[in-house]
Structure formats: structure tokens, C-alpha cells
N, C-alpha and C positions, 0 to 999 in steps of 0.2 A: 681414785681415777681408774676407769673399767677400760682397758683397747681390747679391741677385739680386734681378731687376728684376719688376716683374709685369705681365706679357703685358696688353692691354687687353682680353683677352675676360672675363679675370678681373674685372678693373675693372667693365666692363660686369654680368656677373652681381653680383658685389658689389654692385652700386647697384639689378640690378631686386630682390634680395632686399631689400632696406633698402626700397623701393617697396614691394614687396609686403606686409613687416614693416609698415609704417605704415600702407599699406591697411586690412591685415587687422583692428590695433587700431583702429582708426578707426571701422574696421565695427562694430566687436563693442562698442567704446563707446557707437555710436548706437544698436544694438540694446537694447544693455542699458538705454539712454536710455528709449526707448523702450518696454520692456515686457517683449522678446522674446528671449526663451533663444535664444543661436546653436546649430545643429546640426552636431554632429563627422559627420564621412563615417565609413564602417563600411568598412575592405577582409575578403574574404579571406584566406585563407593557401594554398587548395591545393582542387582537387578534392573533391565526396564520394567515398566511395567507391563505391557504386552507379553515381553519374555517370561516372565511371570505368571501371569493367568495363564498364559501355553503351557510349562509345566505342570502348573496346579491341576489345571481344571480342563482347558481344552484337549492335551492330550490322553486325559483318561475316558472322557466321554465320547469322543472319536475311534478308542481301542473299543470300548464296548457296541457303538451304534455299527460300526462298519467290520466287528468280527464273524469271521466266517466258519463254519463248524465243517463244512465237507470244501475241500480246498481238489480240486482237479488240477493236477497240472496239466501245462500246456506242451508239448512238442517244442523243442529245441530246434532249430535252424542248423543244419550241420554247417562246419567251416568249409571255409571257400563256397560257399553259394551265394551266386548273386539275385536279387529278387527286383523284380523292378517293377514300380509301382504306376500307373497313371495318373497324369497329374503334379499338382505337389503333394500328394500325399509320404508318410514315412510310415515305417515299421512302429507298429506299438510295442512296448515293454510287454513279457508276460507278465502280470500279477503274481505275487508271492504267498505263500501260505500267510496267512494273521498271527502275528507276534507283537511281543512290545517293541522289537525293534524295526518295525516296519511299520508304525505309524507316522501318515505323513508327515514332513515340516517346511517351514520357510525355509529356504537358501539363501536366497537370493531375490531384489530388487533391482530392476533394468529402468531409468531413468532416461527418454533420448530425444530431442528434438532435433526436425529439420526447416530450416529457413533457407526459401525461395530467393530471399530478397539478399541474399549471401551471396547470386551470381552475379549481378550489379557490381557488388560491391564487398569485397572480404570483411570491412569493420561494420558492415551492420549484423555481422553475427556474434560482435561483443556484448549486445545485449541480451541477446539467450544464452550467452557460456553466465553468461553474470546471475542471470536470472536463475540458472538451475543449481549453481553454485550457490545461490542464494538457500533456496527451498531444501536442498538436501545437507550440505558444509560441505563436501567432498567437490575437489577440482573435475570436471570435466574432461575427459574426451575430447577431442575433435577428429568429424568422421571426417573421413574426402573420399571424393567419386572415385568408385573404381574402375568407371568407363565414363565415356563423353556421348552427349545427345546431341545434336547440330539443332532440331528444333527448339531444346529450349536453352541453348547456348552455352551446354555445360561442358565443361573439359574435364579430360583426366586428373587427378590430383586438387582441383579446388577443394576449400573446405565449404562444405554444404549443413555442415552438423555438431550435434556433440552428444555425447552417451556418457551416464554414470551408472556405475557398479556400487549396490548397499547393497553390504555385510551387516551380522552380529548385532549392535547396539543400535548404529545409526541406522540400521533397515526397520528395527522396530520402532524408533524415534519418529522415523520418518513416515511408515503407516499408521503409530497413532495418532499424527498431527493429521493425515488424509482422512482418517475414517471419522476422527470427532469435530475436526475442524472444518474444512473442506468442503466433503460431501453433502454435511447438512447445510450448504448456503449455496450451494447450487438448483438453480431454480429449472423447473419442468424436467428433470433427473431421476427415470423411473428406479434407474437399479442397472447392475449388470444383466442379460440375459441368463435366461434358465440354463439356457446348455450352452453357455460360455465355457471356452478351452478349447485347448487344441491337439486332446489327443492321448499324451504322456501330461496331464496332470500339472500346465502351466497356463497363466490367466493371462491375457492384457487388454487391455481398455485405454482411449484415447477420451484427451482432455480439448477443449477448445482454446483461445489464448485467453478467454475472459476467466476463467479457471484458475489462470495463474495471478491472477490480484486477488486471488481472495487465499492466499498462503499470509502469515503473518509480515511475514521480512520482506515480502513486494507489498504490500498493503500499507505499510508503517513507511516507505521510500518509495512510494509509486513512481513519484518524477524520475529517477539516479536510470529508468529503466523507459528507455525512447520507442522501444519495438515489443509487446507482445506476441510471443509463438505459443502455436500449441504443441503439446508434446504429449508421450506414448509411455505406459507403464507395463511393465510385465513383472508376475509373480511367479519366480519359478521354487515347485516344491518337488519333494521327491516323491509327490502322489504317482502314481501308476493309471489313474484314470481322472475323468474329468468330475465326476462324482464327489471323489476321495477329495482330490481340491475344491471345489465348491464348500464340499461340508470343514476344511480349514478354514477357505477365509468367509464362513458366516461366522465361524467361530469367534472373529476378529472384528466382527459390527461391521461385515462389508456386505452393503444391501444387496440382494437379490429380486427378479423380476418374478412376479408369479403369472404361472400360464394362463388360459382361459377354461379349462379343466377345473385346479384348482380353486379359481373365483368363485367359479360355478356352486362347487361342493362347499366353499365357506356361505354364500348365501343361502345355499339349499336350509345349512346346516342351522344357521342362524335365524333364517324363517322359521324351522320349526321348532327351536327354542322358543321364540317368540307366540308362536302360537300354543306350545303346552305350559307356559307363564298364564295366558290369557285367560278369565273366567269361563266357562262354559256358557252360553246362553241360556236365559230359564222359558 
């Protein structure tokens, strides 16, 4: 009969687990003692898939199209000077030399509808907190006036709205359901505009309410959902111009408009493929 012996690191981890074991009920008794549900940590399993192909592929082909060999800087703005612009216009970012760490990315997803029919009455805006809660998982916002209109009967402090913030997983969960699902069942939807943006390198585009039944989770419970709103997305990246964003989210299968320049130059071009395919005359 063979015993083998047990090493003392085992030993050692044996006893911090037994530690930690006791710890942890201990903890979780006094919590419960106490009042307060303990909270399970959430992992992962793996990449989205959008986040994904942005590493692989869309950030290296973005470093190459959009690198710049003579980089000018721009004049700094000393401190304390105030600059005032006309308009709403704002201050643009300078652009930065071209590096790997200054290729654009997603941040951020801005989620926000506003409902009219909310000054009537505060519970018909339960069915747009529901509905975008729906569409993205994340709880809602709710906005309220921060002033009052007498014409259209709005007061201080009602709630008029609700806005969602996507981060990380759920902001790329949630534009690949928009870009493959969505998009293509919306009917007479040329594209975003060519020179969409606003400046600093963030998108947004406005939905109609008929937009919002073609998500899976309002389509599969149309009924649960009495009031359709439209509602307003913004993409905000840390591009530096409107360019730089655009050439991200084509990257992302999010259509774009082409000019009439363009059109022009793919028929020219197309024509006269077609005409040197064609036999000569004899």
C-alpha cells in the first residue's frame, strides 16, 4: 500500500480555502443578519462580436487609411481666454499626431426618447421607459423639464423623458442588433448623411416610433407596449473629426448616403466598363 505524502503548499492552500470558506459564511450570515442580500460577481465568457472584429480588423485598417505622415500642429489656446463663438457653434479639438493610440473608438451609446403625451399625463411615459428598457436591458433615465412653456403646458420638473447610457458589452450588443437587424427592415432608409456629425467626431440619428417594433423584444410583445415613441441615438467616439467617425461606424455595417458627385463617377465608371466588355462594331 503506496500513501503519498502531501507537499505543504497543498496543506497551506487547504487551510486558506477552509479560511476563506469560513470567511465567506460568516460574511454572508452577517449580511443576511443584517438585512442585505449578498451580491454574486457576474464574469464573461468571451468577447462581443463587434468588439472583436474592432480589434482584429477594424482598428488596424483605420490606423492605416487615416495615417498621416506630416502632422502640423495647431496653436494652443492660452489659459483664461474666453472665445465666443456665434451661434451654437463650439470649439473643435486639435487633431493629434497619428499613432496606435489615437485611433478612434466607440465610447459610448446615448439612448433617449421624449414623449409629448407625458404632459397629459405622467403614466403614459411608462410605456417608453419600458420600451427602451426593453431594446437595450439597462434601466432608464428619466429626464424632467428644466424649465416650463405656458404654450404647451409644460412645468418645471415634469417628467417628459428618459435617456440610456451603453457602455462596453451591452453598447456593442446593442449596435449589432441595430446594424444587422433593424436597419435592414426599415423601408425607404437611404443611409445616414454623407457629412453627418457634429464636429468633435460624434453621430446621431433619429428613429421614427414605427422603428421601435421592428427590435426583437417589442416585436415578440407588441401588445405589453400601448404608446410607440420615437427616439434619438448618439455615437460618441473619441474621433477628433467627422471623417475619422464616419470611417468607424462604416466599419461597423452602418450605412452611409452617397453624394451626387459620387453616383455620377460610379455610372461614368460603369458605363465605360460596359462599353470596353462590348465587341467593336465590324
Amino acid at each position: 500500500m503506496h500513501v503519498r505524502a502531501k507537499s505543504t503548499a497543498a496543506i497551506a492552500s487547504n487551510s486558506d480555502l477552509k479560511k476563506k470558506s469560513n470567511g465567506s459564511s460568516s460574511s454572508t450570515a452577517s449580511s443576511s443578519a443584517n438585512g442585505v442580500t449578498p451580491q454574486t460577481s457576474i464574469y464573461t465568457t468571451g468577447l462581443s462580436r463587434l468588439r472583436e472584429h474592432y480589434t482584429t480588423s477594424i482598428q488596424e485598417d483605420i490606423m492605416i487609411t487615416s495615417y498621416r505622415h506630416h502632422h502640423k500642429a495647431r496653436k494652443q489656446m492660452p489659459e483664461g481666454v474666453r472665445v465666443e463663438l456665434k451661434g451654437n457653434k463650439h470649439l473643435k479639438p486639435a487633431p493629434r499626431p497619428s499613432s496606435p493610440n489615437e485611433v478612434p473608438e466607440l465610447v459610448k451609446i446615448d439612448v433617449h426618447c421624449m414623449m409629448k403625451e407625458a404632459i397629459t399625463s405622467k403614466y403614459n411615459l411608462l410605456s417608453g421607459v419600458m420600451a427602451i428598457q426593453s431594446i437595450t436591458g439597462q434601466t432608464p433615465e428619466i429626464i424632467f423639464a428644466k424649465k416650463g412653456v405656458h404654450n404647451w403646458k409644460l412645468r418645471k420638473g415634469m417628467p417628459i423623458g428618459c435617456r440610456v447610457t451603453l457602455k462596453g458589452d451591452k453598447m456593442y450588443q446593442f449596435l449589432d442588433k441595430l446594424v444587422e437587424v433593424v436597419l435592414p427592415r426599415m423601408k425607404e432608409w437611404p443611409g445616414l448623411p454623407e457629412g453627418s456629425g457634429d464636429g468633435t467626431g460624434n453621430i446621431g440619428m433619429g428613429f421614427p416610433p414605427s422603428a421601435l417594433s421592428l427590435f426583437p423584444e417589442i416585436e415578440s410583445n407588441f401588445d405589453m407596449y400601448p404608446r410607440m415613441t420615437g427616439f434619438d441615438i448618439t455615437f460618441n467616439t473619441t474621433a477628433y473629426t467627422n471623417l475619422e467617425a464616419r470611417l468607424l461606424m462604416s466599419g461597423f455595417n452602418m450605412p452611409f448616403q452617397k453624394s451626387n458627385h459620387s453616383r455620377k463617377a460610379a455610372t461614368a465608371s460603369a458605363q465605360a466598363e460596359k462599353e470596353s466588355k462590348d465587341p467593336p462594331p465590324e
